[in-house]
N, C-alpha and C positions, 0 to 999 in steps of 0.2 A: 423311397426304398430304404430299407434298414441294412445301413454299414456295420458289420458286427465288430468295427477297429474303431470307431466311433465311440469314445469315452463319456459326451456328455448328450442327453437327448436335444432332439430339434424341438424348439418352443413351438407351440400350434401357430398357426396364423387365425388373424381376426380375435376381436374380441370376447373375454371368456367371462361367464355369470361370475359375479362377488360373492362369496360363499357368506353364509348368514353370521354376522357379526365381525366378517374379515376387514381387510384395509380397503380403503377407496383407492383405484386407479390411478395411475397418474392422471393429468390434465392433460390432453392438445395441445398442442399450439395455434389451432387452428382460433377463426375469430366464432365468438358463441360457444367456445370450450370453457366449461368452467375451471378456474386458476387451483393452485393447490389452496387447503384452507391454511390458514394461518394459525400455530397455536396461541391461544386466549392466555389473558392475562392470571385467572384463575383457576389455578389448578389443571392447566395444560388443553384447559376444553376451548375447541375451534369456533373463531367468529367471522363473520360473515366480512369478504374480500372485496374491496371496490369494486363497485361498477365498470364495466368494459367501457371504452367510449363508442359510439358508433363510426364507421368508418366512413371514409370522404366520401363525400354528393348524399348522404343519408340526413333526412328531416332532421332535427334535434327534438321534436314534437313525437316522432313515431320511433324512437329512441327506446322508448322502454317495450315497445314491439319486439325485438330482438332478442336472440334467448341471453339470458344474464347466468353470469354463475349461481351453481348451486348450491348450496349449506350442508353439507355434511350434519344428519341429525345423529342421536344417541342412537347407538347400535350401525352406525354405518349406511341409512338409509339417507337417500338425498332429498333435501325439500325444496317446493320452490321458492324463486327468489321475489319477497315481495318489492314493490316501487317506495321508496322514496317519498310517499304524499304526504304532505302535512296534516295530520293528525289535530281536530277542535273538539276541547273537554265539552263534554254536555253541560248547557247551563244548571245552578240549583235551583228545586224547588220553589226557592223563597231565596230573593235577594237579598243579602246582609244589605244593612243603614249605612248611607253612602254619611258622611261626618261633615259637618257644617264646614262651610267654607271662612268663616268666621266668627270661631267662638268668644273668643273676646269681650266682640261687640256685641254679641247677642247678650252676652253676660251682663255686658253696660248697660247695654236696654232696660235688663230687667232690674238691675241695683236702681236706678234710673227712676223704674217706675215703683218702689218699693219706697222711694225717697217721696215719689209724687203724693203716695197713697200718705205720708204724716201729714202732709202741706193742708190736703184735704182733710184728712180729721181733726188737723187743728184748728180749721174754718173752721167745719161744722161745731168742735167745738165752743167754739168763741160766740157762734152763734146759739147756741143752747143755754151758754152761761150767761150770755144776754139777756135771754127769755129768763132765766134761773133766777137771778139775782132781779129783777125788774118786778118781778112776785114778789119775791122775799122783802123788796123794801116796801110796798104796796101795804104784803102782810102787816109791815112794823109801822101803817102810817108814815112811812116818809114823802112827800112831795118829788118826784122826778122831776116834772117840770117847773116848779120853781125859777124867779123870772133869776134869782142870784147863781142858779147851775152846778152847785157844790152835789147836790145830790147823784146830777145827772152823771156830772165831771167823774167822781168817786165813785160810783156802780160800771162806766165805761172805764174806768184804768183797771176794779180789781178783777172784774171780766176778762179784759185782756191780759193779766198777768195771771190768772188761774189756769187760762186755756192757755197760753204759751209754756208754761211752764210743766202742766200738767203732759205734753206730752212727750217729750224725751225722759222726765222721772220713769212714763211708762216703759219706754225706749229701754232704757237701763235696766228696771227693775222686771218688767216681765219675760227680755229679753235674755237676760242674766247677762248680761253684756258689761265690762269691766269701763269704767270711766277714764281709766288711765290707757286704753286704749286710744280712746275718741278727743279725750282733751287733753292737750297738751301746753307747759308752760315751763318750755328751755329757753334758761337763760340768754338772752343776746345783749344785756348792758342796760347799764340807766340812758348815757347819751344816746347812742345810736337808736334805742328803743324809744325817747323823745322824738328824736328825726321822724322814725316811723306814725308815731301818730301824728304828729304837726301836717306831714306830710300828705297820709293819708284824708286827715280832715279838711287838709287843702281842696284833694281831688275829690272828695265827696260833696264838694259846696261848691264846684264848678260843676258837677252834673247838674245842678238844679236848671241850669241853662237850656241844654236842650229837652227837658221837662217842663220850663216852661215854654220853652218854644212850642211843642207839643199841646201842652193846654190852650195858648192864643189860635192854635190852627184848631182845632177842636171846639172853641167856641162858636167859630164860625160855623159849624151846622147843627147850633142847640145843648152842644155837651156843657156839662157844669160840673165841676165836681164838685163832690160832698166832705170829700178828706180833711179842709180845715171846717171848725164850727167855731162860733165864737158866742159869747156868753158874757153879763157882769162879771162873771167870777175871773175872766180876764184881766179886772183892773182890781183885783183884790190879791194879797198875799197869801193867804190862805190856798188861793184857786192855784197862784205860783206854785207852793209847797208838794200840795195832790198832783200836779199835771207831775212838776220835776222828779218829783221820787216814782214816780211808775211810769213815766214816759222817756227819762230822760236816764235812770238808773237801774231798776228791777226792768222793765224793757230790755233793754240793749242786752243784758248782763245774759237773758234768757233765752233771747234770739240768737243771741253767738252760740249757745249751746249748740241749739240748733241746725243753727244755719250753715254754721264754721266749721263746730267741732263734729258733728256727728255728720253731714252734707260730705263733705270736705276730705274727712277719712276715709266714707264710706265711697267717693269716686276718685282716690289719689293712686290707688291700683292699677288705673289706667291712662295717668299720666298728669301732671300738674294742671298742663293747659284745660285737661278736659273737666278737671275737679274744679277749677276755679270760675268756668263757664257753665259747666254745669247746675252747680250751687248757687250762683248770680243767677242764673233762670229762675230756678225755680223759688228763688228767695225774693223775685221780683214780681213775676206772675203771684204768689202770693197774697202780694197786696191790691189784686184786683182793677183800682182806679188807673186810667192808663197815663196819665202824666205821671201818677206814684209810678207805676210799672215802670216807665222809663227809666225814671230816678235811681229805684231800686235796683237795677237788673245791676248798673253802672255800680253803681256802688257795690254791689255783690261780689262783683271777678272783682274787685281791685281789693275787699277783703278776704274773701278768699286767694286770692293769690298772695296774699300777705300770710296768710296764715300757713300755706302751703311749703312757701318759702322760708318762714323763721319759726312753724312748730311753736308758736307763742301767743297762746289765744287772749293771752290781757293787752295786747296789741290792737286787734281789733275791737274789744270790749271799750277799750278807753276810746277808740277813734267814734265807735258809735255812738257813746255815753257824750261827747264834746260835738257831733253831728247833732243829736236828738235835743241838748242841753241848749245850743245855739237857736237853736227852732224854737226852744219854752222861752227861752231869754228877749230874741226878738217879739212873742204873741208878747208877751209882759214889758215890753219897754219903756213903757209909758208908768211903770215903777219905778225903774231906775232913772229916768232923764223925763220929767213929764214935761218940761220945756220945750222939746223934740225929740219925738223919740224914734222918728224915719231916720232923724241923722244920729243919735245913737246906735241904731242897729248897724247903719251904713260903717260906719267907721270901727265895731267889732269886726264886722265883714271881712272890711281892706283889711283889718289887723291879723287875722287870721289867715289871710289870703298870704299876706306878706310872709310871716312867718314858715306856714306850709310852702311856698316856691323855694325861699332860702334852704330849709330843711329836704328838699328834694335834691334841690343843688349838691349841697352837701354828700348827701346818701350816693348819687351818682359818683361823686370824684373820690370822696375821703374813704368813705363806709363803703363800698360797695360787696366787702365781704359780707355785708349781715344776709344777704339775697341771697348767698352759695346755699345750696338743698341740704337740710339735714337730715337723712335717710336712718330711718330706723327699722328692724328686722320686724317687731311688731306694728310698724303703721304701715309701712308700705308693701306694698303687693311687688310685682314682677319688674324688673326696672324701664322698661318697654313701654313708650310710651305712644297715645294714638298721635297720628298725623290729623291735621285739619279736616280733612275727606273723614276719616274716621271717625273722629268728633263728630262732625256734623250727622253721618249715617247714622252712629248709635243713639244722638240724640231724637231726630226723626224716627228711629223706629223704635221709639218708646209712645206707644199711644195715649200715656196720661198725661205727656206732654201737651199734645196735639188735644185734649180733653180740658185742659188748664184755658190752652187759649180759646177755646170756645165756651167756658166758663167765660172768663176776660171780655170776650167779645157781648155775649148776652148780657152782663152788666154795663156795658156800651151801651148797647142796646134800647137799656130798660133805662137809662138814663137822658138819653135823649130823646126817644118815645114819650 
């Protein structure tokens, strides 16, 4: 009924339509009444208000059954409230490259086999210069086999100094590769640098030991090796002069190039241990004969770890030059002492044995700074070195590794066959 004393009108009862772009309602209180929205952080626009919880004795699973508040959209229309699901991107097309799990080592592999691929053409070429030179003296009438052996002696040393030499010159010059990267010769001292070769040459003339062990068990099922030959020219000076100048001088001097400097750099990136084991390998499988192999391998790491550690490749040059010199001196000792010359050789031996133990001695207690690492920005790579496990992994999964020794093995093979 309308009171005409009545000042302000009676609001309707129940609820009245939202005029088109008006304000939203208040909320309920009731439960499934949506809450008022909240203003947004940008620019005062409303964001969607938490979830109601569902009330006691109701599933938590049939939870989103329940009406949930509403969103308030542009213009004042409500929308509904979606769930909460966890949302999964569609895979792409094309899966991006998942990245090695060890680059590194893959990298070592391949430095690794890059190192294998000289070893192999320096065979091959020794053997070619073999065939080369074996013509060439035919052509000039000279006698290779000649029962005195100068012919044979001097086509086999300059063979092997053309083909050792010939290929790090390549190395260098077609590589354009800087020499003063690869070879190195910092100072460490007249004395202490003594120690090191006395020292070194010590431990290269006890590997022969178990090299020869190796050969005695090897004989036992037919193997022979062919590594020493012997000839007149053995008991002559002249045959001394030819063996020593290219076997015991232009040899060594060329192989360390090789072996040391260019091996040695090119696997020191990845840690001394592995450059030094590394380089021993394959400077050992090299030599094909497996007593040599033995010899060599040992003798390898211990120059290469020399070199690794003092950056001073006339270190090893001199220790191999006084390893290969002892070897010419004992075939010829029956120049120097023809009275005996078993006990000749025997008593350079002990002399050299002695000397190399005392200068070991030495190096351990007095010197032992000369071993500290000399790191330089152009030879060394990352200062990261492999572990053992990792050594071993990258060396294995280099297949010209594993290629070398089945080379190795077939001249077994063809030896005792």
């Amino acid at each position: 009924m309308y009171d005409p004393n009545q000042t302000q009108p009676i609001p309707p009862l129940g609820p009245q339509p939202v005029p088109y772009g008006g304000p939203v309602p208040p909320a309920q209180a009731a439960y499934g009444a949506a809450p008022p929205a909240q203003p947004g952080p940008y620019g005062g626009m409303p964001v969607a208000p938490a979830p109601q919880a569902p009330p006691p004795g109701v599933c938590p699973q049939a939870a989103p059954l329940y009406p949930q508040p509403a969103l308030p959209a542009y213009g004042g229309y409500p929308m509904a409230y979606a769930p909460a699901y966890p949302v999964y991107p569609a895979a792409p097309a094309f899966a991006p490259p998942q990245p090695e799990k060890n680059p590194r080592r893959k990298a070592a592999s391949r430095q690794v086999n890059r190192l294998a691929l000289l070893c192999f053409a320096q065979m091959a070429l020794s053997a070619g210069c073999g065939y080369v030179f074996t013509l060439l003296f035919l052509v000039l009438g000279i006698d290779l086999f000649a029962p005195d052996g100068y012919a044979m002696s001097m086509m086999t040393s300059v063979s092997l100094v053309f083909s050792t030499g010939l290929v790090p010159f390549l190395f260098f010059v077609a590589g354009r590769r800087k020499t003063v990267d690869y070879l190195k010769f910092q100072k460490v001292g007249f004395f202490p640098g003594l120690l090191c070769v006395l020292a070194g040459t010590a431990i290269m003339l006890l590997a022969n030991i178990p090299a020869a062990l190796v050969q005695q068990a090897l004989e036992g099922v037919g193997y022979e090796s062919v590594s020493v030959e012997t000839s007149e020219s053995a008991g002559t000076w002249l045959g001394f002069l030819i063996d020593f100048g290219t076997i015991a001088l232009l040899g060594p001097m060329l192989e360390e190039i090789m072996d040391r400097g260019i091996f040695v750099t090119a696997l020191r990136p990845y840690g001394l241990g592995f450059a030094a084991v590394g380089s021993g390998l394959l400077f050992g499988l090299n030599h094909l004969d497996v007593s040599t192999v033995v010899f060599a391998i040992i003798a390898g790491v211990v120059l290469g770890f020399l070199y690794a550690r003092t950056n001073n490749l006339w270190l090893t040059i001199w220790i191999h030059i006084l390893n290969n010199g002892f070897a010419i001196i004992t075939r010829y000792a029956g120049l120097f002492y023809p009275q005996d010359p078993d006990l000749f050789a025997g008593v350079l031996e002990i002399a050299l044995l002695a000397l190399g133990g005392l200068s070991l001695l030495l190096l351990l207690t007095w010197k032992r700074k000369v071993f500290i690492t000399r790191r330089s920005p152009q030879y060394d790579g990352p200062a990261q070195s492999f572990t053992v496990g990792q050594s071993l992994g990258a060396l294995a999964g280099s297949p010209m590794v594993w290629v070398f020794f089945g080379v190795v093995g077939a001249y077994f093979a063809l030896l005792v066959l």
